[in-house]
Each structure stands twice: as C-alpha cells, then as structure tokens.
C-alpha positions in Angstrom: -34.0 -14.4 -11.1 -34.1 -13.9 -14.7 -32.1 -16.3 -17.4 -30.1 -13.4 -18.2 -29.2 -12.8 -15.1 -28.2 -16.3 -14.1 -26.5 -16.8 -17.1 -24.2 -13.6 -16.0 -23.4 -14.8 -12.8 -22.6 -18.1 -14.1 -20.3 -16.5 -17.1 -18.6 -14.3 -13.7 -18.2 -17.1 -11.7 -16.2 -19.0 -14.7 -14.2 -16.2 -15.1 -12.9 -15.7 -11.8 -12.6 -19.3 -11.6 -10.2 -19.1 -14.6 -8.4 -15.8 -13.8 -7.8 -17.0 -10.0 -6.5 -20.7 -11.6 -4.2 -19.3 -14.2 -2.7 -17.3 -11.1 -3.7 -13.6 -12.8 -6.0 -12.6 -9.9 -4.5 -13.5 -6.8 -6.1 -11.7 -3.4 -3.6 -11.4 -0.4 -4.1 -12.4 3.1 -6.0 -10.4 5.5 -3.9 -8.6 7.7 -4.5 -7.0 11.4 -2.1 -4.3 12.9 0.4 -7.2 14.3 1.2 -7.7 10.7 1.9 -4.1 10.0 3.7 -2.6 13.1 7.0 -2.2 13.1 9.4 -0.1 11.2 9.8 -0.6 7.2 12.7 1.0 4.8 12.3 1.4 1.3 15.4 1.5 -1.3 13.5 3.0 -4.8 16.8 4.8 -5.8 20.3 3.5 -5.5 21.7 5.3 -2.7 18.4 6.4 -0.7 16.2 5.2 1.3 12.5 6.5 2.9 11.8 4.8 6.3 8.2 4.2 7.3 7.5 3.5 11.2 3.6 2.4 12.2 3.2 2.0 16.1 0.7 0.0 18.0 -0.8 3.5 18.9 -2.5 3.9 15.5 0.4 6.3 14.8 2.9 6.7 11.8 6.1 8.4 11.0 7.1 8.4 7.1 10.5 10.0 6.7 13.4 10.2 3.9 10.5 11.3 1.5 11.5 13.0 -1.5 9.6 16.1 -2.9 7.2 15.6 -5.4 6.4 12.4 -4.1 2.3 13.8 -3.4 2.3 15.5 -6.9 -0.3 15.4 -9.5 0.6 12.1 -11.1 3.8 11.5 -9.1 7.0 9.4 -11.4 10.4 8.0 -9.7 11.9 10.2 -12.1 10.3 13.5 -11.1 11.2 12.8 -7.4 13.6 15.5 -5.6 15.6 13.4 -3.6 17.9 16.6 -2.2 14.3 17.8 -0.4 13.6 15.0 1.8 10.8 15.2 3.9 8.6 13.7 7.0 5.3 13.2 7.7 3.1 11.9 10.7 0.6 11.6 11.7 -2.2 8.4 12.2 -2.8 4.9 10.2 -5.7 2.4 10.1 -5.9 -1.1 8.1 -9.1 -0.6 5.8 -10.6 -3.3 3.4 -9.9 -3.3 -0.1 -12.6 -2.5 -2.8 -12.2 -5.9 -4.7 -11.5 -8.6 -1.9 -13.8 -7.4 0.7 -11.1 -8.2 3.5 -8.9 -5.7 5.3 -6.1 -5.5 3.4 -5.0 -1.7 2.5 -3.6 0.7 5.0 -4.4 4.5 5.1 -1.8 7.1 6.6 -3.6 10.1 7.7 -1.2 12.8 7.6 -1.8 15.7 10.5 -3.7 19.0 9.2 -0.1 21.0 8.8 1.1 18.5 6.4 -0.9 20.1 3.0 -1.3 16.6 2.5 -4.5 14.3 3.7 -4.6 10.3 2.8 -1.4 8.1 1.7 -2.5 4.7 0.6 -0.5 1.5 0.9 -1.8 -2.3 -0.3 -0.7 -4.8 1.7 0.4 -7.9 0.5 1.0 -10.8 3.0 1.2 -14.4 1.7 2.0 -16.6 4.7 5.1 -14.9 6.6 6.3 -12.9 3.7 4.8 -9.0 3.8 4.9 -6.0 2.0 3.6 -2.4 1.5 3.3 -0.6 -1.4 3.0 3.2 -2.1 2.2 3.7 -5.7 3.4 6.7 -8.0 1.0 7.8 -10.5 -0.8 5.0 -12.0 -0.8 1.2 -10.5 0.1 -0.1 -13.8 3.2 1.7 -14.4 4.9 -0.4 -11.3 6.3 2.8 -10.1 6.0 3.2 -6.7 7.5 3.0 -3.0 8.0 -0.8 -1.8 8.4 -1.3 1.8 9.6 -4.0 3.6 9.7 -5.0 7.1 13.2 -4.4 8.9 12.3 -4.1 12.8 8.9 -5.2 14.6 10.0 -2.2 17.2 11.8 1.3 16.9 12.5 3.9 19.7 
C-alpha cells in the first residue's frame, strides 16, 4: 500500500470516527421482516392519513395516497389529496448503500400500477421504528413518515 494511500484511509477513518461521535452520522439497526410487518398510518396533512399494510407474504397494500405523490420531484404541497389512491403489490428489505446492512425496504408495485419501485428507509433504534417515504429530495425533510399501529390487519 502506498503512503498516500494509507494516509487516506487513516484521514477516512478519523473522519467517520468524528462524524459518528459528534452524533452526525448515525446508522440504524438492521431490520428483518418481523420488524416491518404489520400495518403503518401516516398523518403528513392535518386531516388525512395514507395507511401502509406489509404481510408476512412478501405482500404490500399502500392506500389513502394522494395524486402526485410519484411525480417528477414530488412536494407535500403539490399533493392532490381529493384523488386518493392504492397500490399493491410485493416488498422486500434490501441493504442500504452506506451501511452495508439491510436496512431499506422496496415496494414493488404490480405492472397495472404505471408505477415500479417505492423506497422506504428504515430506522429502528432498539424498540422504536420507523419508515420513511421521501418526496423530492432527502434534504428537504418532505416526505411520508410511517409509524407502526397494528403488528396484524385483516
């Protein structure tokens, strides 16, 4: 290994030893499917809700979604929350680009959807969960945040 190169691993390592200390980087738990089944709600508009429901089956039921919410560069404010609709379709826990550990789920909407791949991140620190659906870009914090209300649904 070249000095260079050590020397960049070593100036990497310090970094991420100093981002993950000052509490800026901070990688959730790995999750398996008994963290995610069950039925989550949503509230990202006073007055409405969008219910998410992920069965042991590998199979997913999204509905009170509002049009516009699979837009090019989707916003809370350009939602239509008088078109509500419903998807289904199939889900599987994949890992995540950064942390290396399955932490992000993908719902795979059936063919007669017109729309393919929804990602949600996963955040699970000890008992406390969540799943998020982001709008647009991550760093606006606009997005759909789900949280757990029923481990079954009929």
């Amino acid at each position: 290994m070249t000095r260079r190169a050590v020397l960049n691993s070593v100036a990497g390592a310090v970094l991420a030893a100093t981002v993950s200390a000052c509490g800026l980087l901070e990688f959730p738990d790995e999750v398996d499917a008994s963290d995610i089944v069950g039925g989550w709600t949503s509230k990202p508009k006073k007055g409405h809700a969008t219910v998410l429901k992920l069965s042991a089956d590998g199979m997913f039921e999204w509905s009170g979604v509002p049009e516009g919410t699979f837009s090019d560069w989707p916003s809370s404010e350009k939602l239509d929350w008088e078109r509500l609709e419903t998807y289904s379709g199939e889900w599987s826990i994949e890992k995540d680009i950064t942390s290396k550990k399955f932490t992000d789920v993908r719902l795979r909407a059936d063919k007669s959807q017109h729309v393919s791949i929804f990602p949600l991140s996963v955040s699970k620190r000890g008992s406390e969960r969540s799943l998020t659906y982001w709008l647009g870009d991550p760093d606006s914090a606009d997005s759909f945040k789900f949280h757990l209300t029923s481990r079954t649904f009929g």
